[in-house]
C-alpha positions in Angstrom: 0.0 0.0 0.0 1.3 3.5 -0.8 2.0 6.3 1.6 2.7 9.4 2.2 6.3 10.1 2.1 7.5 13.5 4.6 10.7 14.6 4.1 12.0 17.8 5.8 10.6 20.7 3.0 7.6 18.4 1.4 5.1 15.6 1.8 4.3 13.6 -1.4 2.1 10.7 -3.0 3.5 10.0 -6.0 3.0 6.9 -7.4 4.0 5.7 -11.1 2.7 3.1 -13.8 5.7 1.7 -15.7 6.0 -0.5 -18.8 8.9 -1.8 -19.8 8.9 -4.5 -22.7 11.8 -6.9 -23.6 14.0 -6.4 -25.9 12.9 -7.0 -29.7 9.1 -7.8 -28.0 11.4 -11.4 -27.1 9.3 -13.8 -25.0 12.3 -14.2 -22.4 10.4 -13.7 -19.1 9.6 -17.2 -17.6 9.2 -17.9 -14.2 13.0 -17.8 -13.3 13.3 -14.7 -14.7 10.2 -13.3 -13.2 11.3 -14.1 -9.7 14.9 -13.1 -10.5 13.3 -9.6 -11.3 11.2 -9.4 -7.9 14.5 -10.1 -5.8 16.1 -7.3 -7.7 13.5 -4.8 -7.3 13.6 -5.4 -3.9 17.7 -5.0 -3.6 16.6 -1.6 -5.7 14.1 -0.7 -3.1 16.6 -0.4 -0.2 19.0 1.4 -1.9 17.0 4.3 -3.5 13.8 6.1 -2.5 11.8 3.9 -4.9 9.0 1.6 -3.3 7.3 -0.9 -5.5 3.6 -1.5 -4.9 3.3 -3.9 -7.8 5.1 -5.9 -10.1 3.7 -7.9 -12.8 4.9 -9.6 -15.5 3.9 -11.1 -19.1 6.3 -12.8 -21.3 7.8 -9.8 -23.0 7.1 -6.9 -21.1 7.1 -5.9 -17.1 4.7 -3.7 -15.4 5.9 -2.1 -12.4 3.8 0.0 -9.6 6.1 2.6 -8.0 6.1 5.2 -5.5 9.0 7.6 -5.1 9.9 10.7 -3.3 10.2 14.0 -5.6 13.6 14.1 -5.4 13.8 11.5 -8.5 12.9 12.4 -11.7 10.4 10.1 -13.8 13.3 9.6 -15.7 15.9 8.8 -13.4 13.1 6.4 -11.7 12.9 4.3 -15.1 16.6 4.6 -15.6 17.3 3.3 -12.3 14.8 0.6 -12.8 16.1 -1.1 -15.9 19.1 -0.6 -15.7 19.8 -2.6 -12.4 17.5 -5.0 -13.6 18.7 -5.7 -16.7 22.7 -6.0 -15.3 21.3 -8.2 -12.5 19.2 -10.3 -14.5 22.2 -11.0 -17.4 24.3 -11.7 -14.1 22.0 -14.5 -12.8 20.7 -16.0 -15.9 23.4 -15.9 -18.6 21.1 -18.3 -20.7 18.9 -14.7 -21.2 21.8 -12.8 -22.6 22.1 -15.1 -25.4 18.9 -15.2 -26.7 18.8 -11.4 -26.9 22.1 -12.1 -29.1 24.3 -10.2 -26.6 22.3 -7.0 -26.1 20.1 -5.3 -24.0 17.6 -6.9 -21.7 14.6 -3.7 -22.4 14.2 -1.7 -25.3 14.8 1.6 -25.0 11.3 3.2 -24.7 8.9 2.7 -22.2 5.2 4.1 -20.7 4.9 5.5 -17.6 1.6 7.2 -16.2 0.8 8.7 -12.6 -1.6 7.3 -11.1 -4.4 9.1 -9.2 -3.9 9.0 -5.1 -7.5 9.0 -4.5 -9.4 5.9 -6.7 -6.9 5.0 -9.3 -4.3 3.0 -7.6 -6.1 0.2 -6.9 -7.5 -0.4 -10.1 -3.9 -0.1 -11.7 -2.8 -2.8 -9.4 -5.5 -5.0 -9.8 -4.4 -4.8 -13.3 -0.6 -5.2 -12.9 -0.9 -7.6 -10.2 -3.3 -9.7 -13.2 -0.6 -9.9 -16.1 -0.1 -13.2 -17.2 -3.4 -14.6 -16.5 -6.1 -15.6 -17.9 -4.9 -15.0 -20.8 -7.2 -17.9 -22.8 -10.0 -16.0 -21.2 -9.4 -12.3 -22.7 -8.9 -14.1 -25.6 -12.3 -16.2 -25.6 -13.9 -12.7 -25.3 -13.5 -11.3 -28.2 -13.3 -14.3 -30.5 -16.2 -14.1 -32.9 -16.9 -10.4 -32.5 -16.7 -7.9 -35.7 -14.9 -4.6 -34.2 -17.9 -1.8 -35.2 -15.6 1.6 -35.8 -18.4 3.8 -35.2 -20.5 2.3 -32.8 -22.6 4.7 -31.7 -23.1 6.7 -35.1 -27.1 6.2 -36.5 -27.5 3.5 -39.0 -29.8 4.3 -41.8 
């Protein structure tokens, strides 16, 4: 659960949705990895001001749920968080670093959205806490089902 962070001139709530896909969209996040990547963002949260609330993973992207003091920059936030991960996780699963033919564990971009203090953090981490499942369900959803792209225009 976030909190409020006091520090000695302000008192913040900032919390952060972060996407961070695998390099070339590679399906290299297993359960190995995935656990790898929860111990490491844990060696990341005592070391900087960055809490996660959430992690989630699919096989070719990681959502992460953060909180960090204003003192970090969005950017430095992300920075920080890939690339400790990616080192770490090329350190403890070697086997990874060759199927990405030597390079980088993420790509280079990312998404990152705030997220709301009052209503919207618990629906983002329903939804990060959710990746990887049910997928066969989403999927038996929409099967059979034209997309309409204009819905709610009259039809004469």
């Amino acid at each position: 659960m976030s909190e409020i962070i006091r520090k000695e001139h302000n008192v913040s709530a900032l919390m952060y949705h972060i996407v961070c896909p695998a390099k070339y969209r590679r399906t290299v996040i297993n359960e190995e990895i995935d656990k790898t990547l929860r111990e490491i963002c844990l060696g990341i949260e005592a070391r900087y001001e960055i809490k996660f609330l959430e992690i989630g993973t699919e096989s070719d992207h990681a959502h992460f749920l953060v909180q960090s003091a204003p003192t970090y920059s969005p950017e430095q936030i992300v920075r920080t968080i890939k690339s400790i991960t990616a080192r770490k996780i090329f350190e403890a699963c070697p086997e990874v670093k060759k199927m990405l033919w030597g390079g980088e564990f993420w790509t280079r971009g990312y998404y990152m959205g705030t997220v709301g203090e009052h209503g919207g953090e618990e629906v983002i981490k329903r939804y990060v806490r959710n990746q990887g499942r049910k997928i066969d369900e989403r999927q038996k959803t929409h099967e059979g089902k034209r997309l309409e792209l204009f819905p709610y225009q009259n039809k004469t």
